[in-house]
C-alpha positions in Angstrom: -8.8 -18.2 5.6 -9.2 -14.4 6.3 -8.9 -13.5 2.7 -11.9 -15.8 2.2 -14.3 -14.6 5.1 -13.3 -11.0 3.7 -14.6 -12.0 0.5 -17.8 -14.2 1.7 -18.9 -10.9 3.3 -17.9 -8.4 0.3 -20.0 -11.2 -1.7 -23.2 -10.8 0.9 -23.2 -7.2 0.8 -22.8 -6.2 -2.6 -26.1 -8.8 -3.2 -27.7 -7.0 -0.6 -26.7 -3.8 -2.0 -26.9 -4.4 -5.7 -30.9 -5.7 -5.4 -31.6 -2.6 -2.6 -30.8 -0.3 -5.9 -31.5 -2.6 -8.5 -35.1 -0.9 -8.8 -34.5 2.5 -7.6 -34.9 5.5 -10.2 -34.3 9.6 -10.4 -36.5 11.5 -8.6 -36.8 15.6 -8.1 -33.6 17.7 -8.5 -31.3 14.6 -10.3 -32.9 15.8 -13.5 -31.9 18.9 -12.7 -28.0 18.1 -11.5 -28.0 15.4 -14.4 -28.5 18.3 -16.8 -26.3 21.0 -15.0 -29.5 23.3 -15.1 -30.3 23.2 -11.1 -30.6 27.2 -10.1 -30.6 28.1 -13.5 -33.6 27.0 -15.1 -31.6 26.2 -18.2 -28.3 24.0 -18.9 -25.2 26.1 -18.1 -24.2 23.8 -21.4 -23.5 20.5 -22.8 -21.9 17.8 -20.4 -18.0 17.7 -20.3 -15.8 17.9 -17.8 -15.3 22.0 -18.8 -19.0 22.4 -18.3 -19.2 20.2 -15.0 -16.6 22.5 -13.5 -18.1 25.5 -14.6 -21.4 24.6 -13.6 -19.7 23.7 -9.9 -17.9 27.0 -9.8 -21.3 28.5 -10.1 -22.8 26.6 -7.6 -20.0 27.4 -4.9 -21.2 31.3 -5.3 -25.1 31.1 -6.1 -26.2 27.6 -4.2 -23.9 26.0 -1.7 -20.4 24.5 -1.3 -21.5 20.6 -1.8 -19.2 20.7 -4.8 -17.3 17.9 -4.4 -19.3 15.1 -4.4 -22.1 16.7 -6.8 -19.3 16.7 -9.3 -18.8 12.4 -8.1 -22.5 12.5 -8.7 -23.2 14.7 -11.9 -20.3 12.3 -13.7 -22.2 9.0 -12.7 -25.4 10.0 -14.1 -23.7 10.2 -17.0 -23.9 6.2 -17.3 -27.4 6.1 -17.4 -30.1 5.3 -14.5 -28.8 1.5 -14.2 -25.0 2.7 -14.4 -25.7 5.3 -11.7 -27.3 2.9 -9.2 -24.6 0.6 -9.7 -21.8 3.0 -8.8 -24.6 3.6 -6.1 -24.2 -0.8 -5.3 -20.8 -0.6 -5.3 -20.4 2.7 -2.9 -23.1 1.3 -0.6 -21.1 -1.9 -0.2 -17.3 -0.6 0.1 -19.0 1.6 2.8 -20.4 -1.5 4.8 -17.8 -3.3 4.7 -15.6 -0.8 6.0 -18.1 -0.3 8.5 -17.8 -3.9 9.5 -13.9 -3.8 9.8 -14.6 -1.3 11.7 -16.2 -3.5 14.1 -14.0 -6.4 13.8 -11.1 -4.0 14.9 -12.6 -2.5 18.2 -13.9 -6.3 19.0 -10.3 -7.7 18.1 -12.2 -10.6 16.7 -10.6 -14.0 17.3 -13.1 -16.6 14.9 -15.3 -16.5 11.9 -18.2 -16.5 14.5 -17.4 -13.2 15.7 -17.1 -11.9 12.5 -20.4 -13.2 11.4 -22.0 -11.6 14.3 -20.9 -8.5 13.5 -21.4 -8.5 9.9 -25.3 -10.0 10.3 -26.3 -7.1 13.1 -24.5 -5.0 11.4 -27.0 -5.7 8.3 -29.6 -6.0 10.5 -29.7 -2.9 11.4 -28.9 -1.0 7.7 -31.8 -3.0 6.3 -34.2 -1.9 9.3 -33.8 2.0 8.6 -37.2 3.7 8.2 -38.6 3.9 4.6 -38.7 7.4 5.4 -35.0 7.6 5.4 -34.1 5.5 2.4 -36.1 7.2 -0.1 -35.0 10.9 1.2 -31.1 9.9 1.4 -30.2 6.6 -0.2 -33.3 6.3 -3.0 -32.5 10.0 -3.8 -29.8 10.4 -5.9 -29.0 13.9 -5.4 -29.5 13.3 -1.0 -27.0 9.8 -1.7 -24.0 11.8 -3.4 -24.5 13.9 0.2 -25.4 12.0 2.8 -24.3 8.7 2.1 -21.2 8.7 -0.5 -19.2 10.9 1.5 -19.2 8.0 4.4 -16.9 6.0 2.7 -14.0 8.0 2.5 -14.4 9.2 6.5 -15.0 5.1 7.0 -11.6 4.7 5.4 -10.2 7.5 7.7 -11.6 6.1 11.1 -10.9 2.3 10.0 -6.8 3.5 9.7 -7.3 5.1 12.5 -8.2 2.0 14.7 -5.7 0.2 12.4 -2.7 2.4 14.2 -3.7 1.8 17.4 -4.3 -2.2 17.3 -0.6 -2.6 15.4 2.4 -0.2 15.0 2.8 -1.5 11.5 -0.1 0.6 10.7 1.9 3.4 11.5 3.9 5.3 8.5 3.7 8.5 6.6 1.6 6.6 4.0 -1.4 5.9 6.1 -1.0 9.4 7.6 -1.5 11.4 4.2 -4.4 8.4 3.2 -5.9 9.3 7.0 -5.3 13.2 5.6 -6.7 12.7 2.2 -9.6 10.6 3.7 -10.9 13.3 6.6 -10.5 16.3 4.4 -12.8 15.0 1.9 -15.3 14.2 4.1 -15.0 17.8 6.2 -15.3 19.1 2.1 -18.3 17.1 1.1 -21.6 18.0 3.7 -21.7 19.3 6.7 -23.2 16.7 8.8 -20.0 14.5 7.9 -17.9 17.1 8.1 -19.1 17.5 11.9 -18.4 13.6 11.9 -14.9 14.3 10.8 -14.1 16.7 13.1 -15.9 15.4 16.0 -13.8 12.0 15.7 -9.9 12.7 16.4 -10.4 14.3 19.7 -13.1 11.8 20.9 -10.6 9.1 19.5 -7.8 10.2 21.8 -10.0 10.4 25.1 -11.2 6.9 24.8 -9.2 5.0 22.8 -5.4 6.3 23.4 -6.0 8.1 26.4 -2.1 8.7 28.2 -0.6 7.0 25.1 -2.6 9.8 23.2 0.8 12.0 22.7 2.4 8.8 20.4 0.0 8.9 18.2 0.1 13.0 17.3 0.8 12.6 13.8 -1.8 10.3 13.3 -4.1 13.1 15.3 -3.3 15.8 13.2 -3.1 14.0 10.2 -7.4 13.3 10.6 -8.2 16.6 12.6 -6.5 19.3 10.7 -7.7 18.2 7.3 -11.1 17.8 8.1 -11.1 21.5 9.7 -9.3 22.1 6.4 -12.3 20.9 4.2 -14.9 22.3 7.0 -13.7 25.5 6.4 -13.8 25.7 2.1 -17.9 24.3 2.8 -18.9 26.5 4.7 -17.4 29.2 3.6 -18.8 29.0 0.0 -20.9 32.3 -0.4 -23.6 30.6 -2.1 -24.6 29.5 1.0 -25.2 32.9 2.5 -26.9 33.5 -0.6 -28.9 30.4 -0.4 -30.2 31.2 3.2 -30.9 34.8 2.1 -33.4 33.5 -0.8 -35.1 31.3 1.3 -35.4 33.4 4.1 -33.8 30.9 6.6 -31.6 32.5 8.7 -29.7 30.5 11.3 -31.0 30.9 15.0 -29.3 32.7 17.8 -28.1 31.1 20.9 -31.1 31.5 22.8 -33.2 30.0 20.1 -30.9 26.7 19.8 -30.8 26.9 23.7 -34.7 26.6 24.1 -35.0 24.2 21.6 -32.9 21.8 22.6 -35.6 19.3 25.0 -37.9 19.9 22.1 -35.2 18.6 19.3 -33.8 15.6 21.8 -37.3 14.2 22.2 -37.7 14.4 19.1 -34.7 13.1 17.7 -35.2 10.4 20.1 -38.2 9.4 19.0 -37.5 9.7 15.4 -34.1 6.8 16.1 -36.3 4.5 18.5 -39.6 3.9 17.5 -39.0 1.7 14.7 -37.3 -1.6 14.3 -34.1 -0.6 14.0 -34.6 1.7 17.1 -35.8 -1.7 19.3 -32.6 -3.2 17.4 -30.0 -0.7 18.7 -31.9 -0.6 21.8 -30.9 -4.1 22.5 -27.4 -3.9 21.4 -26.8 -0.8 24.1 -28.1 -3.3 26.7 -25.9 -6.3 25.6 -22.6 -3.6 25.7 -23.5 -2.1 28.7 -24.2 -5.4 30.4 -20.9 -6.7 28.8 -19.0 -4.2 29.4 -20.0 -4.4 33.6 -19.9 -8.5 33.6 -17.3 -9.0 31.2 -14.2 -6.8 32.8 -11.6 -7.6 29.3 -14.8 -6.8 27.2 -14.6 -3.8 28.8 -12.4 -1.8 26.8 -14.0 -3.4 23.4 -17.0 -1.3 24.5 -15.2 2.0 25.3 -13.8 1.8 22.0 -16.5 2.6 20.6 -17.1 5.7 22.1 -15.8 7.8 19.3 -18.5 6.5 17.1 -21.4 7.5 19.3 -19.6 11.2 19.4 -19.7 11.1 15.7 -23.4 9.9 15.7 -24.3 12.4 17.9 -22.4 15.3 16.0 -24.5 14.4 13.1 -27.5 15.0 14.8 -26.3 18.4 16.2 -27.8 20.0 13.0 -31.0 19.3 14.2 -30.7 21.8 16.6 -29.4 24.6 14.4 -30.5 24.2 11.0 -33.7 26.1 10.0 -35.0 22.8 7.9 -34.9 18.9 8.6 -35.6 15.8 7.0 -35.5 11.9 7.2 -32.4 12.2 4.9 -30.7 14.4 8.0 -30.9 11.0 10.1 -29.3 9.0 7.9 -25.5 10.1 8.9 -26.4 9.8 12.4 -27.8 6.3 12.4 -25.0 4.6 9.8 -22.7 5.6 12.8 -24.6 4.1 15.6 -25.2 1.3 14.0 -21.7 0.5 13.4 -20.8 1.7 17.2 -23.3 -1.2 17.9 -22.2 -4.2 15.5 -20.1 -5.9 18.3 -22.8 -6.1 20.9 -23.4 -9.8 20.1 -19.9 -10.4 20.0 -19.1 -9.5 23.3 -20.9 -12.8 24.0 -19.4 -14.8 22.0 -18.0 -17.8 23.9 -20.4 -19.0 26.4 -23.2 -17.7 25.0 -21.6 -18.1 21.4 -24.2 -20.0 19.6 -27.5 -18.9 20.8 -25.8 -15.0 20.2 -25.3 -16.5 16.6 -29.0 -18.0 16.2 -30.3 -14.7 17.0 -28.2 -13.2 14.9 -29.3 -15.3 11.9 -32.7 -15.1 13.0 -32.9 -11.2 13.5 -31.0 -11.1 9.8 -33.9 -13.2 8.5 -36.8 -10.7 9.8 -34.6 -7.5 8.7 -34.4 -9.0 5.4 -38.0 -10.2 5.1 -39.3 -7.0 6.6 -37.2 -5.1 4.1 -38.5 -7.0 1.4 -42.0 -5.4 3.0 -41.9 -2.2 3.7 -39.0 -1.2 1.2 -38.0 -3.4 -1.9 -41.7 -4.5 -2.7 -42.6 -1.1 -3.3 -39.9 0.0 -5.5 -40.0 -2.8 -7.5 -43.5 -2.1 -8.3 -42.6 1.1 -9.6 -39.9 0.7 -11.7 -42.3 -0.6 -15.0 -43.6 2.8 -14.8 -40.4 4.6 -14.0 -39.1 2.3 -17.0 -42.5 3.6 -19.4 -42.2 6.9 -18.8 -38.3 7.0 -19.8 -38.8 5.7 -23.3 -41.7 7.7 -23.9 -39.6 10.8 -23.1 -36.5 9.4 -25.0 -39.0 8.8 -28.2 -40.9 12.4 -28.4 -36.7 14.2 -27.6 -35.8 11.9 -31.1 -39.0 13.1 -33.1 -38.9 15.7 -35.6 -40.6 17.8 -34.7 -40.7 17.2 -31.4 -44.9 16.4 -30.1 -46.5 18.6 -28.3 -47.3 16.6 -25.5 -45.6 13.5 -23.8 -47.8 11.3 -21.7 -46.1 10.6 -17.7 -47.9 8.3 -15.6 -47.8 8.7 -12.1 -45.9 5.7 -10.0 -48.2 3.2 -8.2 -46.1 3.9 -4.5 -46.3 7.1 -3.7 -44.2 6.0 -0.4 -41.7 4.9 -2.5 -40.4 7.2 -4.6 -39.2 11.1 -4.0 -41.0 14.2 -5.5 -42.4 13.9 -9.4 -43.7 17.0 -10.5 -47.4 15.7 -10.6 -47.1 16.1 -6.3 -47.8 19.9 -6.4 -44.3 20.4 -8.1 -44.6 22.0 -11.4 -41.0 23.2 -11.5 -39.7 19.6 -11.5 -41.1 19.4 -15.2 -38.5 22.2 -16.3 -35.8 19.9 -15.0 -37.3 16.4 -16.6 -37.4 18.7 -20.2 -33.4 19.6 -19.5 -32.5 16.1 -18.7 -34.1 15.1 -22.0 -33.2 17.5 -24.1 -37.7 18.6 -24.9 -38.4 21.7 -26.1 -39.7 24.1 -22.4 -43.5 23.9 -24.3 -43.5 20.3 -24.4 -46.7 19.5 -22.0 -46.5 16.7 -20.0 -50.0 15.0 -19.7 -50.1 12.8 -16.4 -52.4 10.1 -16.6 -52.6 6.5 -14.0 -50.0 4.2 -14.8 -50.9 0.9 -17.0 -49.3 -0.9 -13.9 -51.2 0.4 -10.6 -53.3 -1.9 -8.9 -57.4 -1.3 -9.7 -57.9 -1.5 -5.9 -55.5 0.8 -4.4 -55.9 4.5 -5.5 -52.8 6.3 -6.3 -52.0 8.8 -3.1 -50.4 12.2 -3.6 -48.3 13.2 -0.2 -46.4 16.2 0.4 -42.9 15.8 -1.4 -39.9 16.7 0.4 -37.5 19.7 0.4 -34.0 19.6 -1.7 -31.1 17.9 0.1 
């Protein structure tokens, strides 16, 4: 009966997941990753695995040490734009439903209704994240293999982690090089997760061990020391260094961060809770705080959880140090508080069982109509052109000679796709020539697309900055 709940949920969330990507396409730098050309205006060569590690190596020295998931990234594109968002399906779904184990383990669920309580808020809240942060982490391949890959394996690590402390038989040297494998490729992937990684052991023995903290050392040092491992080799790349030098970013001093922080919180605050999912997560503090001071053996369900908050929160620390930001930048922060929140309606689950479970069903039903709104609607109407545009490039790269000019029409939704090179962004079309192999005096000629509605004029918006 658990194998089957396990698998009606892995079924929900891979059709949620597989139709969220199902009309998402490459935007800005993925040409440029796709073709190993980023930083160097050119392809470093033809793709192999050679050339992919090559092209890494250079990027460790000259760009940034976001090698190892780039490398996940740069071999999935390889598959094409369909087999790339379906490696991006399949990631997004492993990495909710770990997330939702997640939350069945700290709520030591009992019944298929607490399970389904915490799987639909759970969704609830995913599918209520700002547009703003979709199409600058998720919807952005190059921002995904960052901000969003990389959460699966540190999922894995925290869900074993919980696993060890709810039954001993969790507890073996297997799990403890898995935990070990798990947190030092997060700390090695970006460093928002890496500050996740870290950030986790020690908040994990405060509130969830506490005086039994010293049993559990090997499992301690098995997350912490790896992910300070995997830390260290990102950020000591010296293409970062170089990267900060060439765009004239240098990180602020103390007194700068200091005097920044009210400004940042408010606005970090804001950012998280004036949206849907900000009301939505608003709510499920209440219901834990409420639970957790009515409920006295619901009490430690809601400590639990702690340690996800303090990764949450370490996510968001960037905002007070690094010299950019973006939606993407939310995106680790709020995939962690949402999970610290997916037992809220749980906690209720007894006396209050079924009317927790009917607004369950009914906030699921307005997340996914809402979704379907703001978010799936308008990627779906741009994927004819996204389509159009590929085969028109594909045909002039097969002519002999190659024409002159190709013809790229701009996508109906501006708010729903990331930076084209028609957006003020004239180096993308380098990139889009690499990826398909044109000649660098091949002019592309943008004109409206054959599919964009009469009545609404195409809008041009400032495009974001590379993840």
């Amino acid at each position: 009966m658990k194998r089957m709940g396990d698998m009606a949920a892995l079924a929900l969330l891979f059709a949620v997941t597989y139709f969220q990507y199902r009309y998402v396409w490459i935007y800005h730098d993925d040409y440029a990753y796709a073709s190993l050309s980023y930083g160097l205006g050119k392809p470093i060569g033809e793709i192999s695995p050679a050339n992919i590690l090559r092209y890494l190596g250079w990027h460790y020295t000259h760009i940034g040490g976001r090698i190892l998931f780039f490398f996940f990234q740069i071999s999935a594109m390889q598959l094409g734009v369909q087999g790339f968002m379906l490696v991006q399906s399949v990631t997004t779904c492993l990495l909710l439903f770990t997330l939702y184990k997640i939350g069945c383990l700290i709520r030591g669920v009992e019944n298929t209704r607490q399970k389904a309580l915490i799987l639909l808020l759970l969704l609830s809240l995913y599918l209520l994240i700002r547009v703003a942060v979709y199409r600058d982490s998720s919807f952005w391949a190059s921002a995904a293999s960052l901000y969003g890959w990389p959460q699966l394996p540190l999922a894995m690590g925290v869900f074993l982690a919980y696993a060890c402390a709810a039954d001993a038989r969790w507890r073996n040297k297997s799990v403890y090089v898995c935990v070990a494998l798990c947190f030092f490729i997060a700390g090695f992937s970006q460093e928002q997760v890496a500050l996740s990684a870290v950030a986790f052991m020690p908040a994990f023995a405060l509130f969830v061990l506490g005086k039994e903290a010293g049993k559990y050392k090997g499992l301690l040092l098995s997350g912490l020391l790896p992910a300070l491992a995997g830390m260290a080799v990102l950020y000591a790349a010296p293409g970062n260094y170089v990267r900060m030098a060439y765009k004239g970013e240098p990180m602020p001093g103390l007194y700068a961060v200091a005097t920044r922080i009210p400004e940042k919180t408010c606005y970090i605050a804001a950012k998280v809770f004036d949206s849907w999912f900000g009301a939505l997560l608003g709510l499920s503090l209440a219901l834990m705080v409420l639970a957790a001071l009515a409920r006295p053996e619901r009490r430690r369900a809601v400590i639990a959880t702690l340690p996800l908050w303090v990764m949450a929160l370490a996510a968001a620390a960037v905002f007070y140090v690094a010299p950019v930001k973006g939606p993407r930048m939310f995106f680790p922060t709020l995939i962690w508080a949402l999970t610290a929140a997916s037992p809220a309606f749980s906690l209720w689950e007894g006396r209050y069982g079924k009317v927790a479970l009917v607004l369950a069903v009914a906030l699921f039903s307005f997340a996914g109509y809402n979704y379907y709104q703001r978010v799936f609607s308008g990627y779906h109407a741009n994927y004819a052109t996204c389509v159009l545009n590929d085969a028109n490039l594909r045909k002039a790269a097969k002519q002999v000679p190659p024409p002159e000019s190709v013809t790229f029409y701009r996508l109906p939704r501006r708010r729903h796709s990331n930076a084209m090179p028609y957006h003020n962004r004239a180096y993308i079309e380098t990139w889009i020539k690499n990826y398909y192999k044109l000649p660098p005096g091949t002019v592309l000629v943008y004109e409206r697309s054959p599919y964009a509605s009469k009545r609404a004029p195409q809008q041009q918006e400032p495009a974001p900055s590379n993840p």
